[in-house]
PyMOL Python script that loads the backbone (N, CA, C, O; Angstrom):
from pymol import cmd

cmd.read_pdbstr("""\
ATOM      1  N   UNK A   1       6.528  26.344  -9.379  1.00  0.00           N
ATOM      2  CA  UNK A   1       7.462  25.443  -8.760  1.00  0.00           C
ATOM      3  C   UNK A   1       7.641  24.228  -9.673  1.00  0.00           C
ATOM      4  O   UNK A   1       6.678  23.467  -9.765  1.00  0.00           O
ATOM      5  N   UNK A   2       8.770  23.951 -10.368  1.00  0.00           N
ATOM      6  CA  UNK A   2       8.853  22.866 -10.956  1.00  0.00           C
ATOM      7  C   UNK A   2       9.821  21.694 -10.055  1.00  0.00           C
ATOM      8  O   UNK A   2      10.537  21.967  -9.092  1.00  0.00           O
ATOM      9  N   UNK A   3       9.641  20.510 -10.588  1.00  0.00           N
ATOM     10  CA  UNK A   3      10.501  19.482  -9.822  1.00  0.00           C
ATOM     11  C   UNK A   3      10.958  18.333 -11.103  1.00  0.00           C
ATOM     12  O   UNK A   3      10.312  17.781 -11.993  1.00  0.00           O
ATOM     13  N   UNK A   4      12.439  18.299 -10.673  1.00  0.00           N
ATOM     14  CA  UNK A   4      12.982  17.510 -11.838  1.00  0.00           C
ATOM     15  C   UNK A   4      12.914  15.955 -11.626  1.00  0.00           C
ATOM     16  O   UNK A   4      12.776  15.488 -10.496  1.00  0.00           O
ATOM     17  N   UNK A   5      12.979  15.436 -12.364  1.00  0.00           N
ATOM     18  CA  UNK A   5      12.174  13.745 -12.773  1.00  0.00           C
ATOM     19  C   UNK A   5      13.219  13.174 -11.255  1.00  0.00           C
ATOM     20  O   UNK A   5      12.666  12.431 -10.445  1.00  0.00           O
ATOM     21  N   UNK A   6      14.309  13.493 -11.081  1.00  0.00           N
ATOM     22  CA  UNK A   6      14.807  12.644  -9.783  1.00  0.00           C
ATOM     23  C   UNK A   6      13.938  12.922  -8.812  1.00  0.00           C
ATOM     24  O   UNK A   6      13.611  11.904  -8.202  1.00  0.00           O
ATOM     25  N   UNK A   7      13.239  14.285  -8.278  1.00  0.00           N
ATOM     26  CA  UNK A   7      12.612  14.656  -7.427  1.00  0.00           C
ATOM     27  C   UNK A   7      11.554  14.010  -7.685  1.00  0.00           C
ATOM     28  O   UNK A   7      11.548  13.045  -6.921  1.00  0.00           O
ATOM     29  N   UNK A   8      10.705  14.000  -8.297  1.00  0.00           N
ATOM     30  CA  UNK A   8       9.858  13.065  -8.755  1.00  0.00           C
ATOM     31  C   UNK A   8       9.367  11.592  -8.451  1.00  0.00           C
ATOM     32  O   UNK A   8       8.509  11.027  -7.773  1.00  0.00           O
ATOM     33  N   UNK A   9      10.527  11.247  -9.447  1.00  0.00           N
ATOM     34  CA  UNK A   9      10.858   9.197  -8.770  1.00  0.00           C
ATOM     35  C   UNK A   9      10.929   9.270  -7.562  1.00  0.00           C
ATOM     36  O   UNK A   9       9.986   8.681  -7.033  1.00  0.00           O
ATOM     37  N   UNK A  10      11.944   9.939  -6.531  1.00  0.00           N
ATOM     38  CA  UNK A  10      12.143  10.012  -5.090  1.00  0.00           C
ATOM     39  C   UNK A  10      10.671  10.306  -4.612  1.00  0.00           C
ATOM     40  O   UNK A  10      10.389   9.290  -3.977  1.00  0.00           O
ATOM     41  N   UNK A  11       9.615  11.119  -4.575  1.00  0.00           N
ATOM     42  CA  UNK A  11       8.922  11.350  -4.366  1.00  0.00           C
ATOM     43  C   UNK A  11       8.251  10.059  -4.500  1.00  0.00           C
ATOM     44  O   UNK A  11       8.077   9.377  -3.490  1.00  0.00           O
ATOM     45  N   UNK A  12       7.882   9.682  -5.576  1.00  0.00           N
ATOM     46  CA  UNK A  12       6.907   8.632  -5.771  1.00  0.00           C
ATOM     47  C   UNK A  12       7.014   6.790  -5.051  1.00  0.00           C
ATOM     48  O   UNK A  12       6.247   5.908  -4.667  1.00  0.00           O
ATOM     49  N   UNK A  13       9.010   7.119  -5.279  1.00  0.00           N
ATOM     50  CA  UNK A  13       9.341   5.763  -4.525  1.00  0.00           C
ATOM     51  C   UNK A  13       8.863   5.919  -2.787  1.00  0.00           C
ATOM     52  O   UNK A  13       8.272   5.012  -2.201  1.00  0.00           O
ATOM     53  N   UNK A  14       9.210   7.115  -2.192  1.00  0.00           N
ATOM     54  CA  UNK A  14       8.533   7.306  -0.898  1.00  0.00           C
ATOM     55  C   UNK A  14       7.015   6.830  -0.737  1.00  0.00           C
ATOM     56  O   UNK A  14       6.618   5.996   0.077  1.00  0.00           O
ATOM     57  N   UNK A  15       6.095   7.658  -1.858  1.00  0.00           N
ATOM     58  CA  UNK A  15       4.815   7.073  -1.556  1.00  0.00           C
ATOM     59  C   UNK A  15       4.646   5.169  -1.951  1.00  0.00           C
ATOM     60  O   UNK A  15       3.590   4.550  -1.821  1.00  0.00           O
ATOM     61  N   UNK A  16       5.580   4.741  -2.292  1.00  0.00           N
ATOM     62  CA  UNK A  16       5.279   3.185  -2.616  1.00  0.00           C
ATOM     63  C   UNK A  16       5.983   2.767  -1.303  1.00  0.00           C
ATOM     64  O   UNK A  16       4.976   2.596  -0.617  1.00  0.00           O
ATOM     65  N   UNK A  17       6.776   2.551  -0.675  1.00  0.00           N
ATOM     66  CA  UNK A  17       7.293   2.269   0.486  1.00  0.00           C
ATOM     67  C   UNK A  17       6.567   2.880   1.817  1.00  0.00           C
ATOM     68  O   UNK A  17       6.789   2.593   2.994  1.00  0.00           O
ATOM     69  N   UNK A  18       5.801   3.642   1.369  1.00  0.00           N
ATOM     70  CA  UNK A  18       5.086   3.834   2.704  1.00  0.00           C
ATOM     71  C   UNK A  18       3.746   2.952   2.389  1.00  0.00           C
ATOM     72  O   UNK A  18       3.472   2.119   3.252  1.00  0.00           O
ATOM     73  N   UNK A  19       2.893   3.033   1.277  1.00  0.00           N
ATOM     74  CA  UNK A  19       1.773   2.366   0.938  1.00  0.00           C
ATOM     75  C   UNK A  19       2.023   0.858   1.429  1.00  0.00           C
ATOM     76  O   UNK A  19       1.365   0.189   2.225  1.00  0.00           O
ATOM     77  N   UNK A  20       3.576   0.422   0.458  1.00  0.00           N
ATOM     78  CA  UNK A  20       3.148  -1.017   0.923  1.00  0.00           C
ATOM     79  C   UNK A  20       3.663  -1.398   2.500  1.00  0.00           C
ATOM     80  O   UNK A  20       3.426  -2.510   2.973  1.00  0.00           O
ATOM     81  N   UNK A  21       4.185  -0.650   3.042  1.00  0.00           N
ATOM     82  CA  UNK A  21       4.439  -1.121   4.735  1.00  0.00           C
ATOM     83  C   UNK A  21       2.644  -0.703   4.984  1.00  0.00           C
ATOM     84  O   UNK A  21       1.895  -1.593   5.386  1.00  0.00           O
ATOM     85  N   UNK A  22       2.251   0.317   4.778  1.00  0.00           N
ATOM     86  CA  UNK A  22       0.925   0.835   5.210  1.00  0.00           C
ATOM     87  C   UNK A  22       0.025  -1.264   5.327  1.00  0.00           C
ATOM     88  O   UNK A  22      -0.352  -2.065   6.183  1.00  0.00           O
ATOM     89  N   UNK A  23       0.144  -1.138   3.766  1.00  0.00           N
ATOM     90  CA  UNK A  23      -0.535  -2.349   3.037  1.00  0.00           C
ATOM     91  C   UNK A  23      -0.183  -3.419   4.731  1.00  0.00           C
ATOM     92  O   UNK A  23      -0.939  -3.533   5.696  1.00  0.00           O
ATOM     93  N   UNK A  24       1.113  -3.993   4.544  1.00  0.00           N
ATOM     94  CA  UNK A  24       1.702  -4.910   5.245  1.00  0.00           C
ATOM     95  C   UNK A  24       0.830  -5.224   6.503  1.00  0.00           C
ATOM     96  O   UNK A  24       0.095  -6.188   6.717  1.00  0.00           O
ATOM     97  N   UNK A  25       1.121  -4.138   7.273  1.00  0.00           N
ATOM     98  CA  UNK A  25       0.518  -4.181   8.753  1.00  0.00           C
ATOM     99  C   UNK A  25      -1.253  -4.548   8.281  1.00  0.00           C
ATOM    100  O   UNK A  25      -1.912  -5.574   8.449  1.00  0.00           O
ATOM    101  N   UNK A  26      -1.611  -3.241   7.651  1.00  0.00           N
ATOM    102  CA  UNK A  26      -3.452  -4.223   7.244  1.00  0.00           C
ATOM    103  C   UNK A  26      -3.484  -5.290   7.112  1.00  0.00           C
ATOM    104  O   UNK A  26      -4.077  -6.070   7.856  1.00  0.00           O
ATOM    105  N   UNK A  27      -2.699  -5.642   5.895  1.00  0.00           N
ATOM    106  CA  UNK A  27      -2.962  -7.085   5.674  1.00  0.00           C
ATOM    107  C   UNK A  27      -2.659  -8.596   6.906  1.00  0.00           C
ATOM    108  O   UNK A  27      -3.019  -9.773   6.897  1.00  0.00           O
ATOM    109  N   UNK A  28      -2.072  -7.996   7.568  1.00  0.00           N
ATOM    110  CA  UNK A  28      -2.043  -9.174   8.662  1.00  0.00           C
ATOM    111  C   UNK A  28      -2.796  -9.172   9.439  1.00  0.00           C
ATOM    112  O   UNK A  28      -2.840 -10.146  10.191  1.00  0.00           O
ATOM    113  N   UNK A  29      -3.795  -8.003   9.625  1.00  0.00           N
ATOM    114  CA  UNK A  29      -5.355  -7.916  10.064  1.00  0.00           C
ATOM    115  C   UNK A  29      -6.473  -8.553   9.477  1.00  0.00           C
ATOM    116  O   UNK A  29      -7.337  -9.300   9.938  1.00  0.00           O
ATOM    117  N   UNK A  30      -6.212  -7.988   8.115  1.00  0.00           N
ATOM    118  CA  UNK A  30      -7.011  -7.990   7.065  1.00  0.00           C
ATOM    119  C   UNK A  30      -7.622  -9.116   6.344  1.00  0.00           C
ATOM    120  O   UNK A  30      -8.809  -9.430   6.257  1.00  0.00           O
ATOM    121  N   UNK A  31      -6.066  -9.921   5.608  1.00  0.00           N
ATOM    122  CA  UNK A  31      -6.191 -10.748   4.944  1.00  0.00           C
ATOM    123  C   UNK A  31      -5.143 -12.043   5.537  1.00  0.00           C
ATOM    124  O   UNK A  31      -4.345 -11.864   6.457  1.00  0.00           O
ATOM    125  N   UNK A  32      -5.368 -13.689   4.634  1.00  0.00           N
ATOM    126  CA  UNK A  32      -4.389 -14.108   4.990  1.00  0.00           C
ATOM    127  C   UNK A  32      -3.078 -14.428   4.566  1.00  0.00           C
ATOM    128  O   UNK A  32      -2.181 -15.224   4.843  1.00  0.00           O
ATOM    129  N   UNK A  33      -3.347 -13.371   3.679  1.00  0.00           N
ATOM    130  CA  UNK A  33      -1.341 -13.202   2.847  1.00  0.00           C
ATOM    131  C   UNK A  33      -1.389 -12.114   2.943  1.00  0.00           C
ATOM    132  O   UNK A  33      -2.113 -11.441   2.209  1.00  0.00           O
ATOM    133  N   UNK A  34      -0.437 -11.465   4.122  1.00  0.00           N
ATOM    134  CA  UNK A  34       0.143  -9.934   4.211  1.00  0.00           C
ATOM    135  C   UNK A  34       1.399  -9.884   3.553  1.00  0.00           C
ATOM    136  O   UNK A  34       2.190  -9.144   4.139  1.00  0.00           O
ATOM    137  N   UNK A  35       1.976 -10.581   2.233  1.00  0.00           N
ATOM    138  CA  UNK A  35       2.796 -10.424   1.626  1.00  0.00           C
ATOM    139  C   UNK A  35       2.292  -9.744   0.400  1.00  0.00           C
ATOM    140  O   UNK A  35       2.481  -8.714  -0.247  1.00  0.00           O
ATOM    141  N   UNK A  36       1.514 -10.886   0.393  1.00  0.00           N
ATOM    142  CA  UNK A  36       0.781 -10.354  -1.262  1.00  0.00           C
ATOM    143  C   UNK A  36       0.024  -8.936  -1.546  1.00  0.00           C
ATOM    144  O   UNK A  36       0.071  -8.184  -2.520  1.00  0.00           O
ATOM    145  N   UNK A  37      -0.698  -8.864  -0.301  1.00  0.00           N
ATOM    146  CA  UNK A  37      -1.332  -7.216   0.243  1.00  0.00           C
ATOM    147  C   UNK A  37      -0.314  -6.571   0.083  1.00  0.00           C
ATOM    148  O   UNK A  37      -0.692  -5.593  -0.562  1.00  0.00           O
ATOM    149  N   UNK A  38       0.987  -6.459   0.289  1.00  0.00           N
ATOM    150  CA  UNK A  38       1.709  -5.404   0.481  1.00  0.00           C
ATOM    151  C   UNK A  38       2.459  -5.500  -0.689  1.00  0.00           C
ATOM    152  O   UNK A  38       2.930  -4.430  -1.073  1.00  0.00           O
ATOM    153  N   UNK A  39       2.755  -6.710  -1.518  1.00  0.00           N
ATOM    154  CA  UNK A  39       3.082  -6.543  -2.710  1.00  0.00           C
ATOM    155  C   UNK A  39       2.095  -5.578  -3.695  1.00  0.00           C
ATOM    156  O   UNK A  39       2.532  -4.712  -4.452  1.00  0.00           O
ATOM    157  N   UNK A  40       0.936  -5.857  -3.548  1.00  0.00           N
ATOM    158  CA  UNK A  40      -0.209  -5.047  -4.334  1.00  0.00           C
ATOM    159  C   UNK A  40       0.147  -3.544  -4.039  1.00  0.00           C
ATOM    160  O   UNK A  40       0.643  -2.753  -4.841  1.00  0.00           O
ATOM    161  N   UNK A  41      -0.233  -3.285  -2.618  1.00  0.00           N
ATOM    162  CA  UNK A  41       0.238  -2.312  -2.532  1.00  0.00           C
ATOM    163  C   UNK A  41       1.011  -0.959  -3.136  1.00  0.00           C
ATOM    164  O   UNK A  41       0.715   0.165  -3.542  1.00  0.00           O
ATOM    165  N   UNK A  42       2.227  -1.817  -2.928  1.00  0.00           N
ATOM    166  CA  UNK A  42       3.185  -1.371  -3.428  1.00  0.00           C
ATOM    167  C   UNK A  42       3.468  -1.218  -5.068  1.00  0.00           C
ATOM    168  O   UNK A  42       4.345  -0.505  -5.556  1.00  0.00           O
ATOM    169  N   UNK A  43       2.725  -1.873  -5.646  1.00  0.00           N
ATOM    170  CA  UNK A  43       2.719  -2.091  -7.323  1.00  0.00           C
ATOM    171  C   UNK A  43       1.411  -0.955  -7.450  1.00  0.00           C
ATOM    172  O   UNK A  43       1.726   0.017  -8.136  1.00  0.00           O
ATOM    173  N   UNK A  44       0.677  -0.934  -7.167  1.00  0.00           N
ATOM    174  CA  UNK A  44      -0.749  -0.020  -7.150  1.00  0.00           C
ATOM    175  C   UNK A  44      -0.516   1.540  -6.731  1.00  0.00           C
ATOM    176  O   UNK A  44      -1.254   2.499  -6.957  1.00  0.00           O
ATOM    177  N   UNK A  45       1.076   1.488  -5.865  1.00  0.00           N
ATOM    178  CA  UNK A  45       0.921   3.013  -5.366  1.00  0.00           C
ATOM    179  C   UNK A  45       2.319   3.446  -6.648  1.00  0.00           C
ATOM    180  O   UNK A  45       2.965   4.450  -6.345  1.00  0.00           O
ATOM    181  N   UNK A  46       2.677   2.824  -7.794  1.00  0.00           N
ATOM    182  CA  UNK A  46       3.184   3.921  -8.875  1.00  0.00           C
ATOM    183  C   UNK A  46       2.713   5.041  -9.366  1.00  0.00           C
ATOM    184  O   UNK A  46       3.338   6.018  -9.780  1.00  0.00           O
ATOM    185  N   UNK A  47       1.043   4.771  -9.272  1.00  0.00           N
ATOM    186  CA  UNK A  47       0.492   5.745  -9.609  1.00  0.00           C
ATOM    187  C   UNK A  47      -0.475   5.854  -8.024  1.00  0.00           C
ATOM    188  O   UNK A  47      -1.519   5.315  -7.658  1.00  0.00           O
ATOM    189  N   UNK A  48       0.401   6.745  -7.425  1.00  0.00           N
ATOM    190  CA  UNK A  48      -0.128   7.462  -5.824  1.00  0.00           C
ATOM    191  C   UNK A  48      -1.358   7.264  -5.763  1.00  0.00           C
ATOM    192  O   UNK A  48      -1.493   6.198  -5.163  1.00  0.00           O
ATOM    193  N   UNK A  49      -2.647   7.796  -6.120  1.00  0.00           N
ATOM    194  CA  UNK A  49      -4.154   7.990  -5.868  1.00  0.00           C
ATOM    195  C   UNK A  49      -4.728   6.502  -5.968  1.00  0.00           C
ATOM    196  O   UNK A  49      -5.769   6.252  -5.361  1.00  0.00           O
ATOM    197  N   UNK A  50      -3.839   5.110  -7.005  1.00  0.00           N
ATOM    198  CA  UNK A  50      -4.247   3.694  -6.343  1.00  0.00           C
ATOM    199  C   UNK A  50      -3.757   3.348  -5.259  1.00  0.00           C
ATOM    200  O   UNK A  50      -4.530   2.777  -4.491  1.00  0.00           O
ATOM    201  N   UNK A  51      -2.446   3.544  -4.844  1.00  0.00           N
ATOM    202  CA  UNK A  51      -2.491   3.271  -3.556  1.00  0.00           C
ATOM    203  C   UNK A  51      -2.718   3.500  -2.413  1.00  0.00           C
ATOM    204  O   UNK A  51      -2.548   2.807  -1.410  1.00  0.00           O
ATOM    205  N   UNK A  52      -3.297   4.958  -2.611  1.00  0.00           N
ATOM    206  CA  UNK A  52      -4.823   5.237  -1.695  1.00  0.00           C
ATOM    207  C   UNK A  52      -5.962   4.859  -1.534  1.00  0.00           C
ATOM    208  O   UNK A  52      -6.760   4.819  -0.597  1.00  0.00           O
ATOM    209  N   UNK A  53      -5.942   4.538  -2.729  1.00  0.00           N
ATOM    210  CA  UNK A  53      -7.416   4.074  -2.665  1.00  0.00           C
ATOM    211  C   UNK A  53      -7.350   2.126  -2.090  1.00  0.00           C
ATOM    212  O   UNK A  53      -7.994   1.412  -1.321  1.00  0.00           O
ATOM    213  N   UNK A  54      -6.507   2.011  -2.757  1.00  0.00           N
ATOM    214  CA  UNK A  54      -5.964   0.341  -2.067  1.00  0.00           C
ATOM    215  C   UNK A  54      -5.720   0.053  -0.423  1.00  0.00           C
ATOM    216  O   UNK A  54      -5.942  -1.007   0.163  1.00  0.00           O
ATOM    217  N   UNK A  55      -5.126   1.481   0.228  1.00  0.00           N
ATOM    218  CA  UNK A  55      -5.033   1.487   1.728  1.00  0.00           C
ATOM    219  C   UNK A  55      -6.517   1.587   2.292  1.00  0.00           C
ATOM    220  O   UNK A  55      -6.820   0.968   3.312  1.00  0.00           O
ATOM    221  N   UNK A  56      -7.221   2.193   1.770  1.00  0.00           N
ATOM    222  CA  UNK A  56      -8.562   2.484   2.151  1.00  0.00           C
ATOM    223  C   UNK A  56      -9.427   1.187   2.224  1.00  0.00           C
ATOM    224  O   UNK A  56     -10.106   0.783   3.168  1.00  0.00           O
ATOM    225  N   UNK A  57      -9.233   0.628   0.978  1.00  0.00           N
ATOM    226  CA  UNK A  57     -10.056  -0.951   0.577  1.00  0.00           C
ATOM    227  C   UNK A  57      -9.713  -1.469   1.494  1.00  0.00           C
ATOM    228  O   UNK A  57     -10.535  -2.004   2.239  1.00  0.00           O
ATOM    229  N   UNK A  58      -8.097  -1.492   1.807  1.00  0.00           N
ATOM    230  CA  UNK A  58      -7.966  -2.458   2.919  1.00  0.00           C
ATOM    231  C   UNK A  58      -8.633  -2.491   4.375  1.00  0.00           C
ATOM    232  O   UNK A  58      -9.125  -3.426   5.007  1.00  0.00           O
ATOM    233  N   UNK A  59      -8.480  -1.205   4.661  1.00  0.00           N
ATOM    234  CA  UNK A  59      -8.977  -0.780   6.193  1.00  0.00           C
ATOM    235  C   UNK A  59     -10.256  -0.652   6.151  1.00  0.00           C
ATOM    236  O   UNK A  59     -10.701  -0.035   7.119  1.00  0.00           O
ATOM    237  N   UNK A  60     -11.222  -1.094   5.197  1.00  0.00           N
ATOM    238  CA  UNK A  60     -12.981  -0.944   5.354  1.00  0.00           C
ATOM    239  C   UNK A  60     -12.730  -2.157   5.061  1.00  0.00           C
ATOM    240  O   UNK A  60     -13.773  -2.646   4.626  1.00  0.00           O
ATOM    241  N   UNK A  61     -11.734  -3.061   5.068  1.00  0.00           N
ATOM    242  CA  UNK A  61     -12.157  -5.053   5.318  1.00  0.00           C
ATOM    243  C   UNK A  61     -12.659  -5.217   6.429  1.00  0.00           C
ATOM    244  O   UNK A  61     -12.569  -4.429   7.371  1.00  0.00           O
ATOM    245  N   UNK A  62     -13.315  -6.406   6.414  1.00  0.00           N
ATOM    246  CA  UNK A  62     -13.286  -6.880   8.016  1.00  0.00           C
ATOM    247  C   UNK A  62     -12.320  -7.558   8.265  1.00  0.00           C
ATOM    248  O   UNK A  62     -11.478  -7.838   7.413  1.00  0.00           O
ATOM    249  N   UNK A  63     -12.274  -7.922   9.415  1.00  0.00           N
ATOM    250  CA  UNK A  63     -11.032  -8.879   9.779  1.00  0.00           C
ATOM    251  C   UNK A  63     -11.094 -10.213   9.760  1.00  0.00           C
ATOM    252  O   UNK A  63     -12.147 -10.845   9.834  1.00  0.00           O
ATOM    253  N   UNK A  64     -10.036 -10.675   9.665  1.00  0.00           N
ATOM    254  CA  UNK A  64      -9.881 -12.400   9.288  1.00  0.00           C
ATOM    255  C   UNK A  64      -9.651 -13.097  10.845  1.00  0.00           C
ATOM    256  O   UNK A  64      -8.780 -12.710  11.624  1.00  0.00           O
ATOM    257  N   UNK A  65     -10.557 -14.135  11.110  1.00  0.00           N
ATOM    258  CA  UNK A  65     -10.632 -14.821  12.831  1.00  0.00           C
ATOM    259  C   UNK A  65      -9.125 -15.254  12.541  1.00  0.00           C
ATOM    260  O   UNK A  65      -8.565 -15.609  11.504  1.00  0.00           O
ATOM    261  N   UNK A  66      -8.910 -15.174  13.175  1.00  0.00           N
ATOM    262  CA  UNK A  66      -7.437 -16.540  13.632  1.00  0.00           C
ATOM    263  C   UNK A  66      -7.774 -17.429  14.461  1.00  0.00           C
ATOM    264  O   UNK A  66      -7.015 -17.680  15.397  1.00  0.00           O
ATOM    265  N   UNK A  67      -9.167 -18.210  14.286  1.00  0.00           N
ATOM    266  CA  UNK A  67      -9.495 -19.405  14.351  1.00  0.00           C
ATOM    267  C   UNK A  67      -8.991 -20.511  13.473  1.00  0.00           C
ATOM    268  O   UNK A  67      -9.415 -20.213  12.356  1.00  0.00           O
ATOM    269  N   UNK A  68      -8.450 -21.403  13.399  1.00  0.00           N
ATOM    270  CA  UNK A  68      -7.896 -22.103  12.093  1.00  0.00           C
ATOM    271  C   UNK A  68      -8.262 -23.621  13.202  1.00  0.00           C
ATOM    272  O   UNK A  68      -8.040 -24.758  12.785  1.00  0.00           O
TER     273      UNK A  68
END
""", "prot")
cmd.dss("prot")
cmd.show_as("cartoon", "prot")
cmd.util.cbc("prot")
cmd.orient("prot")
């Protein structure tokens, strides 16, 4: 089965748009810039298996009080 470079990019832009919404929602658990989390994200999942591994980091955080 081969797949040509559009199939590809499409493919890969899917896994970055899902990573960094993935990212997004963690990070407003997570951390206290859910922009920047999901910017990472999203820059980390070009190459798919970091931005697995980056969704993962996120969700074994603990959570941030929203005590301020």
């Amino acid at each position: 089965m081969t797949f040509s470079t559009t199939q590809l990019g499409l493919m890969i832009l899917s896994v970055m748009i899902i990573v960094g919404v993935t990212s997004y929602f963690l990070g407003i658990r997570k951390t206290n810039s859910p922009l920047k989390a999901s910017a990472l994200g999203f820059v980390f999942s070009i190459i798919p298996v970091l931005g697995i591994i980056y969704v993962i980091y996120l969700a074994s955080k603990q959570d941030v009080s929203k005590h301020q």
